[in-house]
N, C-alpha and C positions, 0 to 999 in steps of 0.2 A: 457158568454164565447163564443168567435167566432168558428163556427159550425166548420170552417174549419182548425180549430188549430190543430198543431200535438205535444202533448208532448212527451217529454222522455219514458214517461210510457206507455204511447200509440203503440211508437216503438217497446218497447220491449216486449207488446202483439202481435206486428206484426209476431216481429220475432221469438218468442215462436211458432204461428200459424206456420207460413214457414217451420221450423224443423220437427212439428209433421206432415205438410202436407207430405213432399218431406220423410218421413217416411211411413207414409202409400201410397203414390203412388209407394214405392218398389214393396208394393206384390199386388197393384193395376193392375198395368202396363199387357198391353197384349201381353204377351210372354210365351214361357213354362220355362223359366229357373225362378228356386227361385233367390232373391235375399239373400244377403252375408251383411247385413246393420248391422252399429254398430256406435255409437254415442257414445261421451265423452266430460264430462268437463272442458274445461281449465281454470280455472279464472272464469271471467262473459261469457265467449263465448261457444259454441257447435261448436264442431268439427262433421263432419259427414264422413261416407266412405263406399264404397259397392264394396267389391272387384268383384262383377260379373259384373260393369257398369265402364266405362271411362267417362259419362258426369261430366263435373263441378256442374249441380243442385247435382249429390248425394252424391260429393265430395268435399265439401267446410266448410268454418269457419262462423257460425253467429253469431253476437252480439259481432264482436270483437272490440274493441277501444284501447286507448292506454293504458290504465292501464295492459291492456293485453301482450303488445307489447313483454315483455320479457319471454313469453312463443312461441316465431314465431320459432324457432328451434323445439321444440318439436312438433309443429304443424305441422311444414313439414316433420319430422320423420315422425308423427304418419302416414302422408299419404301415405307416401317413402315407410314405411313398406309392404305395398299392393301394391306397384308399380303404383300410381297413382299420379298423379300431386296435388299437395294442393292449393286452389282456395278459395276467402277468399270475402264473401259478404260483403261490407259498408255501411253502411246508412251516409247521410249525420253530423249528429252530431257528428258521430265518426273520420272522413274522412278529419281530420286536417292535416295542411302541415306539421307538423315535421312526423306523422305517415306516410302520401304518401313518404315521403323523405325517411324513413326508410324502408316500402314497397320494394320501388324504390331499394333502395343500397341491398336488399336482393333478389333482380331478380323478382322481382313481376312485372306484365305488365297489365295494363285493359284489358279484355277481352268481357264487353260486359256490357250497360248501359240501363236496364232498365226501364220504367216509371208506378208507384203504383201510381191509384188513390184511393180516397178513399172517403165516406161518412157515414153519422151518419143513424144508420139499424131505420125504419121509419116503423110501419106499416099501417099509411094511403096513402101509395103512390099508386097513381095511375098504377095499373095496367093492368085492363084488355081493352082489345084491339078488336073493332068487330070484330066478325069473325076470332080469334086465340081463343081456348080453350088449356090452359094447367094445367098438373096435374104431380104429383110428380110421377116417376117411382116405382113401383111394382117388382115383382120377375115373374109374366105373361108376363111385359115389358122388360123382359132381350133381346131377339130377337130383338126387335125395337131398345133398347141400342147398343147392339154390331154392328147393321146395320148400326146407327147414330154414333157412334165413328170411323169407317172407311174409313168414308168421307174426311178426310185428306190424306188416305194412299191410295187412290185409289185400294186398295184392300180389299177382304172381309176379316176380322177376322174369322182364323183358326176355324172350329168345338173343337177341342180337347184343344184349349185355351181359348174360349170362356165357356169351361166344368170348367176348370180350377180356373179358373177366375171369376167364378159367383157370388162365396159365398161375394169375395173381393167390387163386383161393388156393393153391397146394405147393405155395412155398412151401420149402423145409423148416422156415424158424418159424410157422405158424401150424401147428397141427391141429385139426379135427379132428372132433369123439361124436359119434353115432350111438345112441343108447337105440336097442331094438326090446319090446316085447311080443313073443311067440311070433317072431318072425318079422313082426315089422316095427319097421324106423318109424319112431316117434319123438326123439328128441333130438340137439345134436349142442356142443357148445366148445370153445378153442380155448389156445393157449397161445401168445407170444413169448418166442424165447428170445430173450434177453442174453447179455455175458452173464452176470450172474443172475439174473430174476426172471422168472415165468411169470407171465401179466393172463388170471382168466379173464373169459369173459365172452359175448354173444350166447350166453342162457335159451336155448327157443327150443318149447314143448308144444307139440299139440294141443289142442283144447282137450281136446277128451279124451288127454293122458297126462292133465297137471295132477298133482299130488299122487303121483304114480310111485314116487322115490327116484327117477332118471336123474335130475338135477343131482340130487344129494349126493348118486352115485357115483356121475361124471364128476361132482367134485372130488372125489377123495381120486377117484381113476387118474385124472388128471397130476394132485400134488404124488401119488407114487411114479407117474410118466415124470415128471419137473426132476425126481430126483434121479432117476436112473438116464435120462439127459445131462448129469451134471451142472444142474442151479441148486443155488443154495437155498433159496427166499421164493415161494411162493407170494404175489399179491392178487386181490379185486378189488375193486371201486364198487360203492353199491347203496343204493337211497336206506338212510335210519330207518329203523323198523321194519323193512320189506322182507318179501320169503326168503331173497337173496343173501340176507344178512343174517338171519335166523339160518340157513345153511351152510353159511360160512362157519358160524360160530357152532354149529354140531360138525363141523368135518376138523376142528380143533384150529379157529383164525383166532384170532384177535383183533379187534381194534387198536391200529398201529398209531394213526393220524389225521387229522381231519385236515385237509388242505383245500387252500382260500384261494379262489380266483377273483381278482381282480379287474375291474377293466375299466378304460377312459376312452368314449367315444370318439373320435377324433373330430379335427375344425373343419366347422362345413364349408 
Protein backbone atom coordinates (compact mmCIF):
# COMPACT_ATOMS: atom_id res chain seq x y z
CA UNK A 1 0.00 0.00 0.00
CA UNK A 2 1.39 3.44 -0.83
CA UNK A 3 2.54 5.09 2.52
CA UNK A 4 0.88 8.22 1.33
CA UNK A 5 -2.56 7.06 0.20
CA UNK A 6 -5.57 8.73 1.82
CA UNK A 7 -8.68 6.56 2.02
CA UNK A 8 -12.06 7.20 2.66
CA UNK A 9 -11.71 5.68 5.95
CA UNK A 10 -8.76 7.41 6.83
CA UNK A 11 -10.95 10.68 6.32
CA UNK A 12 -13.17 10.05 8.29
CA UNK A 13 -10.86 9.14 11.20
CA UNK A 14 -9.55 12.62 10.41
CA UNK A 15 -12.61 14.03 10.76
CA UNK A 16 -13.94 12.22 13.88
CA UNK A 17 -10.28 13.51 15.43
CA UNK A 18 -11.32 17.29 14.24
CA UNK A 19 -14.75 17.29 15.99
CA UNK A 20 -13.55 15.64 19.25
CA UNK A 21 -10.49 18.16 19.08
CA UNK A 22 -12.34 21.53 18.37
CA UNK A 23 -14.63 19.94 21.28
CA UNK A 24 -12.16 19.73 23.76
CA UNK A 25 -10.26 23.05 22.74
CA UNK A 26 -13.96 24.71 24.12
CA UNK A 27 -12.89 24.37 27.57
CA UNK A 28 -9.28 24.28 26.71
CA UNK A 29 -9.03 27.72 25.46
CA UNK A 30 -7.64 30.55 27.59
CA UNK A 31 -10.34 32.68 28.69
CA UNK A 32 -12.67 32.88 31.66
CA UNK A 33 -15.85 32.58 29.92
CA UNK A 34 -17.23 28.62 29.90
CA UNK A 35 -18.14 27.60 26.69
CA UNK A 36 -21.95 26.91 25.52
CA UNK A 37 -20.69 23.61 22.97
CA UNK A 38 -23.30 21.34 21.64
CA UNK A 39 -23.02 18.85 18.82
CA UNK A 40 -25.46 16.93 16.58
CA UNK A 41 -26.05 14.36 14.01
CA UNK A 42 -27.27 14.87 10.80
CA UNK A 43 -26.99 12.02 8.38
CA UNK A 44 -23.20 11.04 8.21
CA UNK A 45 -22.23 14.58 9.31
CA UNK A 46 -21.66 16.56 12.72
CA UNK A 47 -22.87 19.65 13.11
CA UNK A 48 -21.07 21.77 15.94
CA UNK A 49 -22.13 25.26 17.76
CA UNK A 50 -21.02 27.24 20.69
CA UNK A 51 -23.30 29.98 21.39
CA UNK A 52 -20.49 31.95 23.59
CA UNK A 53 -17.96 31.81 20.15
CA UNK A 54 -18.66 33.47 16.65
CA UNK A 55 -15.41 31.55 15.02
CA UNK A 56 -16.38 29.33 12.11
CA UNK A 57 -13.74 26.39 13.72
CA UNK A 58 -16.55 25.99 16.62
CA UNK A 59 -19.43 26.52 14.31
CA UNK A 60 -19.42 24.43 11.47
CA UNK A 61 -20.57 21.00 9.66
CA UNK A 62 -17.98 17.91 9.36
CA UNK A 63 -18.25 15.00 7.32
CA UNK A 64 -20.88 16.50 5.20
CA UNK A 65 -21.19 15.13 1.38
CA UNK A 66 -23.89 14.77 -0.61
CA UNK A 67 -25.88 12.08 0.54
CA UNK A 68 -26.34 14.72 3.16
CA UNK A 69 -27.22 17.42 1.17
CA UNK A 70 -30.96 17.35 1.89
CA UNK A 71 -30.62 18.06 5.47
CA UNK A 72 -28.61 21.89 4.41
CA UNK A 73 -31.89 23.71 5.89
CA UNK A 74 -31.77 22.07 8.94
CA UNK A 75 -28.21 22.57 9.23
CA UNK A 76 -28.51 26.29 8.93
CA UNK A 77 -31.57 26.35 11.35
CA UNK A 78 -29.80 24.43 13.77
CA UNK A 79 -27.05 27.29 13.63
CA UNK A 80 -29.67 30.42 12.98
CA UNK A 81 -30.99 29.16 16.28
CA UNK A 82 -28.01 30.66 18.29
CA UNK A 83 -27.45 33.28 15.94
CA UNK A 84 -24.48 32.11 14.25
CA UNK A 85 -23.52 31.80 10.76
CA UNK A 86 -23.41 27.93 9.60
CA UNK A 87 -19.89 27.15 8.10
CA UNK A 88 -19.61 23.70 6.72
CA UNK A 89 -15.97 21.85 6.41
CA UNK A 90 -15.24 19.73 2.84
CA UNK A 91 -12.87 17.31 2.34
CA UNK A 92 -12.04 16.76 -1.07
CA UNK A 93 -13.99 13.40 -1.86
CA UNK A 94 -16.96 15.05 -0.86
CA UNK A 95 -16.53 18.54 -2.63
CA UNK A 96 -18.15 17.51 -5.93
CA UNK A 97 -19.54 19.98 -8.54
CA UNK A 98 -23.24 19.25 -8.20
CA UNK A 99 -22.75 19.64 -4.23
CA UNK A 100 -20.45 23.26 -4.73
CA UNK A 101 -23.35 24.18 -7.19
CA UNK A 102 -25.87 23.54 -4.62
CA UNK A 103 -23.70 25.08 -1.83
CA UNK A 104 -23.50 27.93 -4.19
CA UNK A 105 -27.26 28.50 -5.00
CA UNK A 106 -27.94 28.20 -0.97
CA UNK A 107 -25.49 31.41 -0.30
CA UNK A 108 -22.59 29.49 0.74
CA UNK A 109 -19.13 31.17 -0.08
CA UNK A 110 -15.45 29.75 0.60
CA UNK A 111 -14.29 31.14 3.44
CA UNK A 112 -10.91 29.84 3.97
CA UNK A 113 -8.66 26.85 2.42
CA UNK A 114 -6.57 24.92 4.39
CA UNK A 115 -3.54 22.56 3.83
CA UNK A 116 -3.50 18.84 6.17
CA UNK A 117 -0.59 17.11 5.92
CA UNK A 118 -0.08 14.02 7.01
CA UNK A 119 2.04 10.74 7.87
CA UNK A 120 2.14 7.26 8.99
CA UNK A 121 2.98 7.68 13.29
CA UNK A 122 6.63 5.81 13.16
CA UNK A 123 8.34 5.15 16.27
CA UNK A 124 11.94 4.88 14.83
CA UNK A 125 12.02 8.41 13.56
CA UNK A 126 14.68 10.22 14.35
CA UNK A 127 14.39 12.55 16.85
CA UNK A 128 16.77 13.76 18.92
CA UNK A 129 18.56 16.71 18.04
CA UNK A 130 22.15 17.97 19.95
CA UNK A 131 21.69 19.96 22.29
CA UNK A 132 17.64 20.20 22.41
CA UNK A 133 16.37 18.11 25.29
CA UNK A 134 12.74 17.66 25.31
CA UNK A 135 10.24 16.07 27.69
CA UNK A 136 6.49 15.82 27.88
CA UNK A 137 4.81 18.67 30.24
CA UNK A 138 4.01 17.89 33.91
CA UNK A 139 1.57 19.70 36.15
CA UNK A 140 5.25 21.61 37.74
CA UNK A 141 5.29 22.59 34.03
CA UNK A 142 2.14 24.54 33.95
CA UNK A 143 4.04 28.09 34.47
CA UNK A 144 6.48 27.28 31.62
CA UNK A 145 3.02 26.18 29.52
CA UNK A 146 1.22 29.22 29.98
CA UNK A 147 4.42 31.40 29.55
CA UNK A 148 5.10 29.37 26.03
CA UNK A 149 1.28 29.71 24.91
CA UNK A 150 1.36 33.56 25.04
CA UNK A 151 3.84 33.93 22.63
CA UNK A 152 1.46 34.55 19.95
CA UNK A 153 -0.54 37.07 22.04
CA UNK A 154 2.10 39.10 23.07
CA UNK A 155 0.71 39.24 26.29
CA UNK A 156 0.93 37.22 29.46
CA UNK A 157 -1.90 34.84 30.23
CA UNK A 158 -4.16 36.22 32.88
CA UNK A 159 -3.14 34.70 36.63
CA UNK A 160 -6.98 33.95 37.30
CA UNK A 161 -7.26 32.07 33.86
CA UNK A 162 -4.36 30.31 33.97
CA UNK A 163 -6.18 29.00 37.67
CA UNK A 164 -8.82 28.17 35.65
CA UNK A 165 -7.63 26.57 33.00
CA UNK A 166 -5.09 24.24 34.40
CA UNK A 167 -6.95 21.24 35.09
CA UNK A 168 -7.97 21.54 31.05
CA UNK A 169 -4.11 21.89 29.67
CA UNK A 170 -2.91 18.31 31.18
CA UNK A 171 -5.75 16.12 29.84
CA UNK A 172 -4.44 12.77 29.02
CA UNK A 173 -5.60 12.91 25.27
CA UNK A 174 -3.65 16.03 24.86
CA UNK A 175 -0.09 15.93 25.70
CA UNK A 176 2.73 18.69 25.70
CA UNK A 177 6.55 18.64 24.49
CA UNK A 178 8.79 21.17 26.06
CA UNK A 179 11.92 21.48 23.98
CA UNK A 180 14.83 23.04 26.40
CA UNK A 181 18.37 24.32 25.37
CA UNK A 182 21.13 24.15 28.09
CA UNK A 183 18.63 24.21 30.54
CA UNK A 184 16.00 26.34 29.52
CA UNK A 185 12.57 26.09 28.08
CA UNK A 186 12.32 27.73 24.91
CA UNK A 187 9.76 25.99 22.91
CA UNK A 188 6.76 23.91 23.56
CA UNK A 189 3.96 22.48 21.02
CA UNK A 190 0.89 19.41 21.57
CA UNK A 191 -0.74 16.79 20.22
CA UNK A 192 -4.53 15.61 20.35
CA UNK A 193 -5.08 12.06 20.50
CA UNK A 194 -7.67 11.03 18.45
CA UNK A 195 -9.12 6.81 18.29
CA UNK A 196 -6.92 6.58 15.61
CA UNK A 197 -5.32 10.12 14.63
CA UNK A 198 -2.80 12.43 16.66
CA UNK A 199 -3.86 16.00 15.49
CA UNK A 200 -0.26 18.45 16.04
CA UNK A 201 -0.33 21.63 16.59
CA UNK A 202 0.17 24.96 19.03
CA UNK A 203 3.95 25.47 17.35
CA UNK A 204 5.28 28.56 20.11
CA UNK A 205 9.21 29.38 20.11
CA UNK A 206 10.71 32.16 21.64
CA UNK A 207 12.03 34.88 19.58
CA UNK A 208 15.35 34.47 20.20
CA UNK A 209 15.32 30.65 19.75
CA UNK A 210 13.36 30.39 16.31
CA UNK A 211 15.54 28.53 13.78
CA UNK A 212 17.11 26.85 16.69
CA UNK A 213 15.74 23.17 15.18
CA UNK A 214 13.05 22.86 18.47
CA UNK A 215 10.14 22.84 16.01
CA UNK A 216 11.53 20.34 13.66
CA UNK A 217 12.61 18.35 16.61
CA UNK A 218 9.21 18.36 18.56
CA UNK A 219 7.89 17.25 15.24
CA UNK A 220 9.36 14.03 14.67
CA UNK A 221 9.42 13.73 18.94
CA UNK A 222 5.95 13.92 18.75
CA UNK A 223 5.00 11.38 15.39
CA UNK A 224 7.43 8.61 17.30
CA UNK A 225 5.07 9.49 20.88
CA UNK A 226 1.62 9.26 18.19
CA UNK A 227 2.89 5.83 17.56
CA UNK A 228 3.97 4.15 20.70
CA UNK A 229 0.47 5.70 21.85
CA UNK A 230 -1.05 3.55 19.36
CA UNK A 231 -2.48 5.93 16.40
CA UNK A 232 -1.98 5.17 13.22
CA UNK A 233 -2.08 8.59 11.16
CA UNK A 234 -0.33 11.43 12.34
CA UNK A 235 -1.94 15.01 10.93
CA UNK A 236 -1.33 19.28 10.82
CA UNK A 237 -3.11 21.96 9.36
CA UNK A 238 -0.76 24.54 8.36
CA UNK A 239 -0.63 27.91 5.84
CA UNK A 240 1.18 27.05 1.99
CA UNK A 241 4.47 27.99 2.11
CA UNK A 242 5.05 28.62 5.77
CA UNK A 243 8.14 27.31 8.00
CA UNK A 244 5.39 24.94 9.34
CA UNK A 245 5.01 23.30 6.16
CA UNK A 246 8.49 23.21 5.09
CA UNK A 247 8.88 21.07 8.59
CA UNK A 248 6.37 19.09 8.13
CA UNK A 249 7.44 17.96 4.77
CA UNK A 250 11.40 17.39 6.17
CA UNK A 251 9.83 15.27 9.29
CA UNK A 252 8.48 13.07 6.11
CA UNK A 253 4.27 14.64 5.83
CA UNK A 254 2.77 14.99 3.00
CA UNK A 255 0.38 16.90 1.55
CA UNK A 256 -2.83 14.78 2.12
CA UNK A 257 -5.65 17.51 1.31
CA UNK A 258 -6.71 20.81 0.97
CA UNK A 259 -10.19 21.17 2.75
CA UNK A 260 -12.72 23.97 1.93
CA UNK A 261 -14.67 25.74 4.53
CA UNK A 262 -17.59 27.21 3.56
CA UNK A 263 -19.87 29.57 5.14
CA UNK A 264 -23.45 31.41 4.69
CA UNK A 265 -23.88 34.35 6.98
CA UNK A 266 -27.07 33.95 8.33
CA UNK A 267 -30.72 36.33 8.03
CA UNK A 268 -30.38 39.35 9.72
Amino acid sequence: MNEGFITPEVIRDIDACDVSFAEYNTVRALRLEDAQFEKKRFGGAWAMRDRTRDSAYYNRVVGFCERDADRLEELIEYHAEVGKDCAISLTPHAANQRLLARLGDAGFRLLEATCLFTRRAAENVRADVPGIAIRRAREQDLRVVFDLWSIPFDTPVAPEVRELRAAAQMAPEFPMYIASIGGEDVAMASMYLGRHVAWLGNANTRTEHRRSGCQSALLRHRVAEAARMGRDWVVTDTEFGSTSHRNALRAGFNLAYVPLTLSRPRAK
